[in-house]
C-alpha positions in Angstrom: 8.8 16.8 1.1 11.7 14.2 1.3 12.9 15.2 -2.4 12.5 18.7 -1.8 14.9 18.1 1.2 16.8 16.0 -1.1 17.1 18.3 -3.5 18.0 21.2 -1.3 20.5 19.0 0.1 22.3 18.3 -3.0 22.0 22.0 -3.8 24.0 23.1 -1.0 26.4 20.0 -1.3 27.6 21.5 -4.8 28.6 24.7 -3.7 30.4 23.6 -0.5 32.6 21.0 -2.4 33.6 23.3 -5.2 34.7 26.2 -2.1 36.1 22.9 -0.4 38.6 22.5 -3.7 38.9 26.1 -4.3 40.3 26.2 -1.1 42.7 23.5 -1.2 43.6 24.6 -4.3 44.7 28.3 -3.0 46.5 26.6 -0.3 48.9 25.0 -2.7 49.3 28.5 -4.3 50.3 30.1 -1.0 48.6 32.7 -1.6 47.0 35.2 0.9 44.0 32.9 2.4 42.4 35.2 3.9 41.1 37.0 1.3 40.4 34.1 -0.8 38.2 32.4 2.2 36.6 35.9 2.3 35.7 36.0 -0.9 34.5 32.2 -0.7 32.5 33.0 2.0 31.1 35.8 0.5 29.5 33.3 -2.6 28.4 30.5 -0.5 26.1 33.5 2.0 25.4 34.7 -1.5 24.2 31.3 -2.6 22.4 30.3 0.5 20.4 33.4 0.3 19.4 32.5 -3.7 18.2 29.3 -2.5 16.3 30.5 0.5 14.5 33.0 -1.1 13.6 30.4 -4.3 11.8 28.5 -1.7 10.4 31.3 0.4 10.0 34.4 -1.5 9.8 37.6 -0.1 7.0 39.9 -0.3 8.1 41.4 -3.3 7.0 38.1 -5.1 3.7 39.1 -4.4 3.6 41.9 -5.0 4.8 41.1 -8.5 1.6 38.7 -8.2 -0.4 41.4 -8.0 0.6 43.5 -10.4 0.3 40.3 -13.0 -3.3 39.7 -11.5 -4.6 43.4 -11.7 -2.2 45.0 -14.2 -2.1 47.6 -11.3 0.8 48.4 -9.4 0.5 47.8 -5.4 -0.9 50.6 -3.6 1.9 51.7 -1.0 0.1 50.9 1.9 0.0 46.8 0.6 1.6 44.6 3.6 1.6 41.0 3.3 -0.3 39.4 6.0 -0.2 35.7 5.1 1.5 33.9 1.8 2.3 30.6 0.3 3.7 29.2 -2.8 4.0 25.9 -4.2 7.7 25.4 -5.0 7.7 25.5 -9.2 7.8 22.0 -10.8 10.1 20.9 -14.1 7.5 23.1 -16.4 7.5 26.2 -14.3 4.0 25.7 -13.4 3.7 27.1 -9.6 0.5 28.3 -7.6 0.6 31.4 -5.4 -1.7 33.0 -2.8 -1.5 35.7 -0.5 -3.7 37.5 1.5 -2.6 41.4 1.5 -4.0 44.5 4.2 -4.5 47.8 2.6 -5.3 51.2 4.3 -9.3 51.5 3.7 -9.0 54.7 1.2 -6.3 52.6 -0.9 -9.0 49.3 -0.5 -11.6 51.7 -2.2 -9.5 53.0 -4.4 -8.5 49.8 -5.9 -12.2 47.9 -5.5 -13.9 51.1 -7.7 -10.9 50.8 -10.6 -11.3 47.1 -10.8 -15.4 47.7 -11.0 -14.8 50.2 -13.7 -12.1 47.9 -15.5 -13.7 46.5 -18.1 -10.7 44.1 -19.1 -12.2 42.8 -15.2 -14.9 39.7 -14.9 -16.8 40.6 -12.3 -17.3 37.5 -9.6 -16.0 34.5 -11.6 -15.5 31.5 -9.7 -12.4 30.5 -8.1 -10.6 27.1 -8.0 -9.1 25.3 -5.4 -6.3 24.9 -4.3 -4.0 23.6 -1.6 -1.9 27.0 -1.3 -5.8 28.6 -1.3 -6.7 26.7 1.8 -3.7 27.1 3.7 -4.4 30.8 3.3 -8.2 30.9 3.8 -7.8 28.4 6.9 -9.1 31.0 9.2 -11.0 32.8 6.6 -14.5 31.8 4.8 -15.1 32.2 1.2 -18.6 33.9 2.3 -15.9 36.8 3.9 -15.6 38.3 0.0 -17.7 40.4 -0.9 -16.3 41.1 -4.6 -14.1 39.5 -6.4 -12.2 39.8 -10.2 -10.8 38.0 -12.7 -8.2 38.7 -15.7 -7.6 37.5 -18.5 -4.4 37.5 -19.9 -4.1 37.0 -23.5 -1.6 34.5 -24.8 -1.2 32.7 -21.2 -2.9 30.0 -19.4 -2.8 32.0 -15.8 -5.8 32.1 -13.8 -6.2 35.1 -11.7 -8.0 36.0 -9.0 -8.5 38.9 -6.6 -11.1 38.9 -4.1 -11.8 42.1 -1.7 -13.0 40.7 2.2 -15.5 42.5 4.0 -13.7 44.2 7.0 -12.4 47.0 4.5 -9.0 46.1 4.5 -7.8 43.0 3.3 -7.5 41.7 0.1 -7.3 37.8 -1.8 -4.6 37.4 -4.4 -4.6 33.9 -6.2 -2.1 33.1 -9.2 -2.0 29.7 -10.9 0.7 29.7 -13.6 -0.5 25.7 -15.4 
């Protein structure tokens, strides 16, 4: 956690000194400053928000997830209940999990194409993970009732999608190794 914050700290350090000299640099110019400390403003909110959502993705992360889990695209009632990601190391290798609530015709929808998909394994077995139990820390692996695996040819990924019993909610696990 202390490099990440180290990290993020030398991230945001670049930026601002580079605006820091831009800006001393226009003043010796005398040129209009207000449009150049717009304009510097405008790339360091810019670059904040490229940072922030590097660490937290938003939900279209997952459902990008999805899609590479399934080959499916998200039904449109998908919403994001609860998500995590481990923050990508030198390799690229990351792990992702998210837990996503469907409306029960689009939950039976997608259960009966997976069971007909035979590109699917039915039930494989699913490996741990820490992003998996922060996810599943108020949920029980006996609370799926199906579950699906893909394999992608050409890639290491292991995929998972597991479908809960209420109806509604759905298990998507990505490990990119």
């Amino acid at each position: 956690m202390l490099l990440a914050l180290l990290i993020l700290l030398f991230i945001l350090s670049v930026p601002v000194l580079v605006g820091y000299f831009f800006y001393k640099w226009i003043k010796t110019k005398k040129c209009k400053w207000l449009v150049w400390f717009i304009l510097l403003t405008t790339i360091l909110i810019f670059l904040s928000y490229e940072i922030y959502t590097a660490i937290y993705p938003t939900d279209s992360f997952y459902f990008d997830e999805f899609k590479k889990v399934t080959s499916l695209d998200i039904p449109k009632s998908a919403e994001v209940i609860d998500k995590t990601v481990s923050y990508p190391d030198f390799h690229g290798d990351y792990t992702s999990c998210s837990i996503i609530k469907l409306s029960k015709a689009d939950y039976t929808m997608l259960l009966d194409t997976l069971d007909h998909n035979k590109s699917m394994l039915k039930n494989p077995e699913i490996v741990g993970s820490k992003e998996l139990g922060e996810v599943m820390i108020a949920r029980k692996a006996s609370d799926i009732k199906r579950s699906f695996s893909r394999d992608i040819p050409d890639k290491d990924y292991d995929t998972y999608i597991g479908f809960f019993k209420d109806g509604e909610h759905i298990l998507v696990y990505f490990v990119n190794p």
